[in-house]
C-alpha positions as CSV (number, residue, x, y, z in Angstrom):
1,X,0.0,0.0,0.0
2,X,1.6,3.2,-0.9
3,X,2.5,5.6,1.7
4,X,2.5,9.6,2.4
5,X,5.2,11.4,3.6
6,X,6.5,14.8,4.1
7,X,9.3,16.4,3.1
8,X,9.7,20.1,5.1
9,X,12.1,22.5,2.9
10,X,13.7,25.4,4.2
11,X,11.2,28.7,4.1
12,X,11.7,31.4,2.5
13,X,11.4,35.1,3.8
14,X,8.0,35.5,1.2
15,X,6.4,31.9,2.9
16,X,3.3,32.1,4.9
17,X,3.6,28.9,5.8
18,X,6.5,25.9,5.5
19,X,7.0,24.6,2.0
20,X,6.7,20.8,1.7
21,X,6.8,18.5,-0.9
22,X,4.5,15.6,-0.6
23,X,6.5,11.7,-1.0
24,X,4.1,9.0,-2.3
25,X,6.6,5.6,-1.8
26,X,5.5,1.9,-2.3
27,X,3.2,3.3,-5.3
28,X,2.0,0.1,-7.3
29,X,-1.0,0.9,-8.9
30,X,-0.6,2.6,-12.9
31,X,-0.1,6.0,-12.3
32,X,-3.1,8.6,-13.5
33,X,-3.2,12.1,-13.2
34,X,-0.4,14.9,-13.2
35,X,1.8,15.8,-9.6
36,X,2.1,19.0,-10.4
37,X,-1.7,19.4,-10.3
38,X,-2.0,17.7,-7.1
39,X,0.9,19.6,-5.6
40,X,-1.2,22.9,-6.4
41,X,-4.2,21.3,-4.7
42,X,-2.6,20.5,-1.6
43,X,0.1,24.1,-1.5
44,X,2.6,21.9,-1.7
45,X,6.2,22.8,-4.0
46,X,5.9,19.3,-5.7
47,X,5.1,15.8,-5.7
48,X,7.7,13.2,-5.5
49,X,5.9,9.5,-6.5
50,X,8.4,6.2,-5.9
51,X,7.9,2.5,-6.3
52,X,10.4,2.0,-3.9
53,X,10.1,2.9,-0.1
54,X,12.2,6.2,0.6
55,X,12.5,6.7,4.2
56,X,12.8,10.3,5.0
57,X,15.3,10.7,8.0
58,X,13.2,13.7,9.4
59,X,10.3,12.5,9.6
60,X,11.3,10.1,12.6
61,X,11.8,11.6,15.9
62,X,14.4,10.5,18.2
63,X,13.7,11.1,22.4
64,X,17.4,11.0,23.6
65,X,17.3,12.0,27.0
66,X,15.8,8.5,28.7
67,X,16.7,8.7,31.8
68,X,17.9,4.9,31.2
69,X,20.3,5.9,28.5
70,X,18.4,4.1,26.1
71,X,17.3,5.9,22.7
72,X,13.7,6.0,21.3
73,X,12.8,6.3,18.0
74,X,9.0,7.1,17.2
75,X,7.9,6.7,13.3
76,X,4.2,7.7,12.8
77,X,2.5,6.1,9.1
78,X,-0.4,7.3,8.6
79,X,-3.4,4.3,7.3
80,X,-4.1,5.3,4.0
81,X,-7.0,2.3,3.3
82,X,-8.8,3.6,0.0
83,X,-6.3,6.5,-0.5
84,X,-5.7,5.3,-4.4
85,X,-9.3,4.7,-4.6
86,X,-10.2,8.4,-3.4
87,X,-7.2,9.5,-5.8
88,X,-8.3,7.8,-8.7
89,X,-11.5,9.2,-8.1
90,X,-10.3,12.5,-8.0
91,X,-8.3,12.3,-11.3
92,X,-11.2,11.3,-12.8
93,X,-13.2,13.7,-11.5
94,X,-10.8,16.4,-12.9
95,X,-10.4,14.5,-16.2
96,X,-14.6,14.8,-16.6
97,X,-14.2,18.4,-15.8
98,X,-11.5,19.3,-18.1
99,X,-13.3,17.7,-21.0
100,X,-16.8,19.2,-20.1
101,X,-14.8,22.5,-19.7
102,X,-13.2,22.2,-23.5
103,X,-16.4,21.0,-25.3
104,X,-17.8,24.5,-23.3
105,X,-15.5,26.4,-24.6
106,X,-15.9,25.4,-28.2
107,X,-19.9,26.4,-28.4
């Protein structure tokens, strides 16, 4: 099942809020749509989509001060049941609109 991450990147002194750019790993499903356009759905810079898993090293968090000396590391994954469904959905959605939108424009 393919899995959502986030990738912070350094803000800039125009950002309102941080830039990200969303990771979509373990994608196995024919790829429909355009990352670009989701990117601008969701604010974020981009939309990176792998078949392989890509562990992003920020996203873990590391408590270091146990009193036991022992280190703890905490990795949060998000369930994502029906998430391609609700994409491909979407794409098709947008697809249907982008047609309808061109045969209005030609009347």
């Amino acid at each position: 099942m393919a899995r959502l991450q986030i990738l912070e990147l350094p803000e800039g002194s125009g950002d309102d809020r941080p830039p990200f750019v969303l990771v979509i790993d373990e994608w196995t499903n024919p790829f429909h749509g355009l990352p670009n356009e989701w990117a601008e759905k969701i604010g974020a810079q981009g939309v990176l989509v792998f078949e392989e898993t890509i562990d992003i090293p920020a996203n873990e968090i590391t408590l270091s001060d146990a009193t036991d000396g022992n280190v703890v590391r905490i990795r949060v994954e998000p369930d994502l049941e029906g998430f391609t469904d609700t994409v491909l959905a979407e794409v098709a959605k947008a697809q249907a609109d982008a047609v309808y939108a061109a045969q209005q424009a030609r009347r």
